[in-house]
N, C-alpha and C positions, 0 to 999 in steps of 0.2 A: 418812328414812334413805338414800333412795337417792341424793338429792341430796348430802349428804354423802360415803359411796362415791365418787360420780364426781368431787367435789371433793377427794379424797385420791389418787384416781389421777393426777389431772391435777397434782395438785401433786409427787406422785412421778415422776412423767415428768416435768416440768420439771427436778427438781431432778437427774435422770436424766443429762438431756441436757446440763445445767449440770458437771458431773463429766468427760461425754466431751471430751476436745480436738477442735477441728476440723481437718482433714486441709487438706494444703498444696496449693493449685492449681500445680501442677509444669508446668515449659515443657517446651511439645510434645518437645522435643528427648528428655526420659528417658523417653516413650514407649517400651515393647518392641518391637522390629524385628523377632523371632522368636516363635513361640511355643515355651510351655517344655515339656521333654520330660516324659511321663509317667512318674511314679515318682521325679522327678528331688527331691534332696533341697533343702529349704529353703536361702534364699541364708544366708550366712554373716549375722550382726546387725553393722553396726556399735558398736565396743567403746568405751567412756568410758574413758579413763588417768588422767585427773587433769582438775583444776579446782578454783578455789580455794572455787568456790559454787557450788549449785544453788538455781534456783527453779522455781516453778508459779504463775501467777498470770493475770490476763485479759492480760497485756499483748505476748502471742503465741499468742492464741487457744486459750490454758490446753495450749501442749505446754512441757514443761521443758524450762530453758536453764540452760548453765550459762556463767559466768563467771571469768575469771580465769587466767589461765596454764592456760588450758583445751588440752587434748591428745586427741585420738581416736586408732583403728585400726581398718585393716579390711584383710584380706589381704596385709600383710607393708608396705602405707602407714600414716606417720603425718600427721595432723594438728593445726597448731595456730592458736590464733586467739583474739582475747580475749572474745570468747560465739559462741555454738555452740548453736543451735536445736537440737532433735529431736523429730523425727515418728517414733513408734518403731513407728506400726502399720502408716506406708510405709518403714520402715529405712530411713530420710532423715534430711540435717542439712543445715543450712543457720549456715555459718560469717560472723561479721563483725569485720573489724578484724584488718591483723596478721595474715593469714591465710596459713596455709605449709603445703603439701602435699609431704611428702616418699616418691617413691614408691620401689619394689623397685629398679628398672632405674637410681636412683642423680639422674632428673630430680626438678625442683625447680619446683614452681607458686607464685610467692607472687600476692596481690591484695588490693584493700579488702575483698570479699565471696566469697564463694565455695559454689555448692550440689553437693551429692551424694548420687548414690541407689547404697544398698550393694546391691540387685537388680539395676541394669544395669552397677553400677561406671562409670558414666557423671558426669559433672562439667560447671558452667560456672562459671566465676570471670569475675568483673565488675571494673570501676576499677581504672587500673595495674596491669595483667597483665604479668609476667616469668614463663617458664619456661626455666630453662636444663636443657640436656641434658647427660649426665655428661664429654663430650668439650669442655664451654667453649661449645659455640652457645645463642646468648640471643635470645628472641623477645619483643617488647613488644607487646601492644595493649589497649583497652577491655575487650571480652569475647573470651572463648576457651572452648572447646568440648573438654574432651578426653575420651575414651574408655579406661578401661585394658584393657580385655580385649584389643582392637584397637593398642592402644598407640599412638592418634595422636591430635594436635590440629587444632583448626580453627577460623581466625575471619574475619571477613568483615565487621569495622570498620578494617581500615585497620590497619598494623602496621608494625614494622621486624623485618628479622635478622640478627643481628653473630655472625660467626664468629670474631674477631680479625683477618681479611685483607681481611675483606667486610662493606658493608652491604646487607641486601635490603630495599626496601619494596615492596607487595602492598597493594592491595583485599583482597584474601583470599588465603586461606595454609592446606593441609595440611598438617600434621606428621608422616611416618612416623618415628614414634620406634627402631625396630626398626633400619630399612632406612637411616636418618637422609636419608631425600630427603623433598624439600618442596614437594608441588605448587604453583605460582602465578599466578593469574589475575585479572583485571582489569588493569591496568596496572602493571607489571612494572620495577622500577628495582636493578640492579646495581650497586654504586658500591665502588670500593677505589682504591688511590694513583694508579694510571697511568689505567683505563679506565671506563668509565658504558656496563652493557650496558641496553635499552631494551625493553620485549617483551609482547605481550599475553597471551601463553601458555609457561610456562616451569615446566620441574622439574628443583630443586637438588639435588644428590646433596652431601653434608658430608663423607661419607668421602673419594669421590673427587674432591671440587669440579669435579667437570663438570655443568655446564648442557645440557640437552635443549630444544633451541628448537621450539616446535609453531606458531607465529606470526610474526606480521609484527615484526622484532627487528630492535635495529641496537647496533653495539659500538663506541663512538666513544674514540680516544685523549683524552684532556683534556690534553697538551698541546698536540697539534695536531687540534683537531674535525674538520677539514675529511678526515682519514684516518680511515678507519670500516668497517664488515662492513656490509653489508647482508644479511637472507635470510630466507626464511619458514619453513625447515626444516635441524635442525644440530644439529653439540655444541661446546660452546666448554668449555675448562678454563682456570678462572680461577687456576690454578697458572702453568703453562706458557705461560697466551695464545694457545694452540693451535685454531683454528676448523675444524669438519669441517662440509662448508656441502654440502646437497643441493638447495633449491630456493629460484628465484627470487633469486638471490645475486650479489653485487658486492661488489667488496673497494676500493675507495678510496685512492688509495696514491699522495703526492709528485703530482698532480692529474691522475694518472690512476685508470682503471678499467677493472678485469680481472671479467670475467664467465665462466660455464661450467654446464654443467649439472651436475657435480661440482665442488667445489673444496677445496683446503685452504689455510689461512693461519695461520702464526705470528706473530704482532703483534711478539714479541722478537724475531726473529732477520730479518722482512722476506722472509722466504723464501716464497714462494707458487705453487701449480699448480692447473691445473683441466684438466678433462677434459669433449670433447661440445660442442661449438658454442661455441668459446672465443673471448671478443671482448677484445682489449685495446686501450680508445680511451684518445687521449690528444688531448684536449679545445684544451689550447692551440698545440698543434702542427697541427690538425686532420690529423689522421691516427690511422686505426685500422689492426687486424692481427687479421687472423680467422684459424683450423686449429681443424685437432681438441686438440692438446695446447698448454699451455701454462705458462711458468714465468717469475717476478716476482721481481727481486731488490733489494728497496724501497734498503738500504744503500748499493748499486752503482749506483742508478738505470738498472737495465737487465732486461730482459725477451729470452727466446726461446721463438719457435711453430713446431710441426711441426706433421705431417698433412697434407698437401695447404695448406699456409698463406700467405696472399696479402696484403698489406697495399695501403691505398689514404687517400692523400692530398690533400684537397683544396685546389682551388687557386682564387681569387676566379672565374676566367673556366674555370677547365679542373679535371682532377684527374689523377693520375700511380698507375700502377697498379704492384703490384712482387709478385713470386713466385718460388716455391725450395724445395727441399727443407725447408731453416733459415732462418727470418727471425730475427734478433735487432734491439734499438732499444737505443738507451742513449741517456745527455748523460753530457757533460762539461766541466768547470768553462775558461772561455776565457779561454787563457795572456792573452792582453792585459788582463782585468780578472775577476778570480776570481768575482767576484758574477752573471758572464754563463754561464749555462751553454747550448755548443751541445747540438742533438739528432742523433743519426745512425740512419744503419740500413742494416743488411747483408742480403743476399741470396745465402745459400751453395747452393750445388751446384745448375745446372740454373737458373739466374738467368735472370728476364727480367722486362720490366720495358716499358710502353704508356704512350704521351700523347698526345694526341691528330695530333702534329707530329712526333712521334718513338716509335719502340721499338725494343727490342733485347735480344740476349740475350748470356750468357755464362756461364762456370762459376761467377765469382761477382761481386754488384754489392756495392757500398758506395756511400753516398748521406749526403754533408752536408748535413742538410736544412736549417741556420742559415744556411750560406754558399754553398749550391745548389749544389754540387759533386759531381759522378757519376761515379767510378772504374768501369770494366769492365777485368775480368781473366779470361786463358787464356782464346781464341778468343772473344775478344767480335765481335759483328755488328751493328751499326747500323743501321735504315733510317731517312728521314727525308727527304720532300718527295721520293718518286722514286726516292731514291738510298742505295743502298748502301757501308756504309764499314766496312772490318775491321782488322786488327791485331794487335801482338799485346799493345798495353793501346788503350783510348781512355778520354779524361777531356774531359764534357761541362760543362760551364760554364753555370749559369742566370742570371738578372737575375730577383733574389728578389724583386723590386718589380712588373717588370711579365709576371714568371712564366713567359717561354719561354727558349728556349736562345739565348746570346749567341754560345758559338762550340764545334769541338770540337777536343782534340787527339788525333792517331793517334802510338802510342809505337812503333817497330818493324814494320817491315814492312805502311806504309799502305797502302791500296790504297783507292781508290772509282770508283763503277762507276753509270752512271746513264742508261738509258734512252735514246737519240735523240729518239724520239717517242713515249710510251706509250700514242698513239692507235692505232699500229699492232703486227703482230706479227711486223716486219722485226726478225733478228737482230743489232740493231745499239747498239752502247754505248759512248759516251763512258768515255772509264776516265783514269787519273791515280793514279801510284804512287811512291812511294818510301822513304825510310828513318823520316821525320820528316814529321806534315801538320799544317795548322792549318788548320778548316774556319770561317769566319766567316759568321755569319744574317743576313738585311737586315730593312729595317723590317717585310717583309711576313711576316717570321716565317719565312723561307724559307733554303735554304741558297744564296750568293751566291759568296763566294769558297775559292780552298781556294790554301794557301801549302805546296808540298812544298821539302823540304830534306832534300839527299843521296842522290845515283844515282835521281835523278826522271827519271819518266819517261812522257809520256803519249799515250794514241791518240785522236785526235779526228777527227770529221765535218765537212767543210765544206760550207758550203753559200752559193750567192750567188743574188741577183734577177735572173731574166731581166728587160730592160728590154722587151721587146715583150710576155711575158704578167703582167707581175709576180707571178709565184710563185718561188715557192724552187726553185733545182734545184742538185743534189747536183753538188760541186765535185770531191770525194775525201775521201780519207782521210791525216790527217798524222800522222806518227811525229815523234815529237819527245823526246830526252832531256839532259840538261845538271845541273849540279848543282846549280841551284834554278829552281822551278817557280812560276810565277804565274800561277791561273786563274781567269777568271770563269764562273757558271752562269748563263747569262741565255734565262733561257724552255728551251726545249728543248735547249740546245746549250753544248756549251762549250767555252771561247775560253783558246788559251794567249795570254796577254798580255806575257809577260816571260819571257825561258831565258836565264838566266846560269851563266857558270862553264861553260866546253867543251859549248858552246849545240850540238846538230846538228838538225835539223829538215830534212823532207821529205814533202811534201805527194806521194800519188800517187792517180791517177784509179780510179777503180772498176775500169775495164776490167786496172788494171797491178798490182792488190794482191790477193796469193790470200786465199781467210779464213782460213787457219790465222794470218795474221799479221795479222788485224784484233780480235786478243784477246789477252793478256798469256798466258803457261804457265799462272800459277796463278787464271786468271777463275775465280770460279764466283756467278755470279747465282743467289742463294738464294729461292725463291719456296716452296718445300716448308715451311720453319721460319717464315718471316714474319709476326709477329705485326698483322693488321687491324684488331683490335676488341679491346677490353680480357679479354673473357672466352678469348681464347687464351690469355692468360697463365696459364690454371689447368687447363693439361694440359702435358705436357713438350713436343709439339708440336703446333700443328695439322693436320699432315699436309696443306697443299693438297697438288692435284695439280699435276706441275711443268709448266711452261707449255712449248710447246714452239712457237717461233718460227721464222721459215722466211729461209733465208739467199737475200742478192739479188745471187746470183752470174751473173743474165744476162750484164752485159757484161765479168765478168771469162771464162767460161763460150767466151762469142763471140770475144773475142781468143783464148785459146789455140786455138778449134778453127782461125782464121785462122794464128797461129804453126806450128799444126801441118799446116795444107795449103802453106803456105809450106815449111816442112821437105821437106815430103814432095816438092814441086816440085822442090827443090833434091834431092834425093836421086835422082829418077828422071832428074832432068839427068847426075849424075856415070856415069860410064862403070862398065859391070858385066865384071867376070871370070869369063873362061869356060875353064873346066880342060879340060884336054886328053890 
């Protein structure tokens, strides 16, 4: 008997256990993240609507499926799909074929399969994933993850997302349904008619199509790649083309490049600034232009830097320094063949400007740098090899091949002025002035000769070989004016060579020229502004201290005290009157 008994039980428990369904091994994913509150009431059941059949059989481990224009609900979503698992003691379904989830908020999940638990309202849909959002954005991938309590999706095989303006592809992709932004990470692809933004870290806002860049991004034109954003931190609106660039950023632009530690860029309109260590190089020019501010005008091909802003040129053997209040740069398309565009650049207010062979300053420079041409305007000052040259324009002339200055011209009111001997600290200067100069440079890169024209007029030092000690001793001093002037600079001195046109000339000895008349009215040898070294140029002056040289008026000195004991000879000779 008892043998029996235990063979009726065990055959009731089998048959027991044969009746139960077996429960679904659910991916980790519908695990509860919470625990649930006490007292809290049962989750809602998922509701069956229709279906054309139902079964129960072994062939889903005996839970009933139904079949056929099969439809569920559960909290104001429908779904449909042509069989429909359910696990009714995990309020779970597990949908295949056909599968359309239509929720509250108006989005739309379709896929081949699709599982869901009415406990977490939690979801993954599997094979050709589409969920569009009530607004038209449509997301595609393998599997998707989504959440309705939280109301977002998420997947992480790989995806695209079409707004109608835009396509995004993503490694993986958040969907805040709510908020309609989209976080995206792993490699990040932007694509719409004009641009291809690039990015490892990147969140889409739908509403207001701006992009949040949190990585290393780049936003390239597609018709021209070589123009492009560079930055590792920003916002771009793919409406506008609008870039708000905070870190590590370059904008690319006509084959230059504007950097800052702020920047902004509009891809339409070309218009660009940045703020904070602003570098604008422009690569085939060799030439950059550093300030604190700065502004890009990609349409115009033109840029201007403020702040303390200094540009610098490089040149095969040398480089050319330039500084100002306002630099700007441009090109423009060259009259003789449209296809050639020169480059220039200005130097407004407080201009100055170092080469290693020359610099100078003025209120403002302009600088052809295609055809090496150097305008100075309103009190420009030149020095170069010694010597000082002023006016009231001068225009330097370069040989853009072998890169120093070939000659200069002085417009109004020339004047230069240059040292005797700058070994010593004798007061004394060759000078050379008139209305009109042409300063020409010899091979040695030096200044050689100077061509004045109209009311010239020059003071020079002479000087000859004693033939018993052979050294130099001082001849005098010659005045010399006529209405064109021909001089040479050779070593320390300079030589008029030619006085045409109401020529006067006269040499006088030291002892016979006072110094008020061994310097023109208006000399003024500038040693206080003169720029030495490149980094003067980026204070408004250097302030040396001014030199202060000692005039060698012994023998003029010793003649008059002689003139004057001669006088006084003669004086005490003449007979005196005596009142009476």
């Amino acid at each position: 008997m008892r043998l029996i008994f235990v063979l009726l039980v065990f055959i009731s428990t089998f048959a027991f256990a044969q009746d139960q369904p077996k429960p679904l091994q659910k991916d980790p994913y519908f695990t509860p993240t919470t625990v649930p509150k006490k007292n809290a009431p049962p989750a809602e059941k998922v509701k069956h609507i229709h279906s054309d059949e139902l079964r129960k059989d072994d062939k889903y481990d005996g839970n009933n499926y139904f079949t056929g224009n099969v439809q569920f609900s559960h909290q104001g979503s429908l779904l449909n799909a042509d069989l429909v698992i359910v696990y009714e003691e995990q309020n779970f379904i597990k949908a295949i074929g056909n599968v359309k989830l239509q929720n509250a908020d108006g989005s739309v999940i379709t896929a081949d399969e699709m599982e869901y638990d009415g406990n977490t309202q939690k979801g993954i849909a599997r094979k050709n994933v589409v969920l569009t959002d009530p607004k038209g954005t449509v997301i595609k991938t393998e599997t998707m993850y989504y959440d309705r309590i939280s109301n977002q999706a998420y997947y992480n095989t790989g995806g695209t997302i079409n707004d109608g303006k835009s396509t995004t592809y993503a490694k993986s992709a958040t969907y805040f349904l709510t908020t309609r932004t989209i976080d995206l990470s792993g490699r990040v692809k932007i694509e719409d008619a004009q641009y291809i933004l690039e990015g490892d870290n990147v969140v889409q806002n739908q509403n207001t199509n701006i992009v949040n860049i949190n990585g290393p991004t780049t936003i390239t034109n597609k018709k021209n790649p070589k123009n492009r954003i560079v930055t590792d931190k920003g916002n771009y609106n793919t409406n506008t083309k609008e870039a708000f660039l905070y870190k590590n950023s370059r904008v690319f632009y006509n084959d230059k490049i504007l950097t800052g530690d702020e920047m902004y860029y509009n891809q339409l309109t070309g218009f660009g600034k940045a703020t904070g260590n602003v570098t604008l190089d422009d690569p085939k020019e060799r030439r950059w232009i550093k300030g604190g501010y700065g502004e890009i005008f990609e349409k115009k091909d033109s840029a201007m830097m403020t702040k303390n802003p200094y540009a610098v040129k490089a040149l095969e053997k040398d480089s050319m320094y330039f500084a100002a209040e306002k630099i700007l740069s441009f090109q423009r398309p060259d009259p003789a063949d449209i296809k050639v565009k020169k480059s220039f650049l200005r130097a407004f207010r407080k201009g100055r400007f170092y080469k290693s062979n020359a610099s100078g300053r003025a209120d403002s420079i302009a600088f052809n740098e295609t055809d090496g041409v150097l305008h100075m305007y309103t009190d420009p000052i030149l020095w170069s090899d010694g010597k000082q040259i002023t006016g009231d324009k001068v225009e330097a002339y370069f040989n853009t091949e072998k890169e120093h200055i070939d000659s200069l011209k002085v417009l109004g009111n020339a004047f230069a002025i240059s040292k005797v001997d700058s070994l010593n600290m004798k007061d004394e200067f060759n000078q050379v002035k008139g209305k009109l100069m042409t300063i020409y440079y010899g091979e040695d890169n030096n200044i050689k000769e100077a061509k004045v024209i109209g009311n010239a007029q020059a003071i020079t030092y002479s000087d000859d070989v004693n033939e018993q000690t052979k050294e130099k001793e001082r001849i005098g001093i010659s005045l010399t004016s006529c209405g064109i002037i021909d001089a040479i600079f050779e070593e320390k001195m300079l030589y008029v060579v030619a006085c045409n046109i109401g020529a006067n000339s006269d040499t006088y000895p030291m002892s016979k020229i006072e110094p008020a008349k061994r310097k023109f009215p208006d000399f003024n040898w500038n040693t206080k502004d003169r720029i030495l070294k490149w980094q003067d140029i980026l204070v408004d002056t250097p302030n040396y201290g001014e030199i202060k040289y000692q005039s060698d008026d012994v023998l003029y000195n010793k003649a008059q005290e002689a003139i004057d004991k001669e006088r006084a000879k003669e004086e005490a000779k003449k007979p005196k009157r005596v009142r009476r």
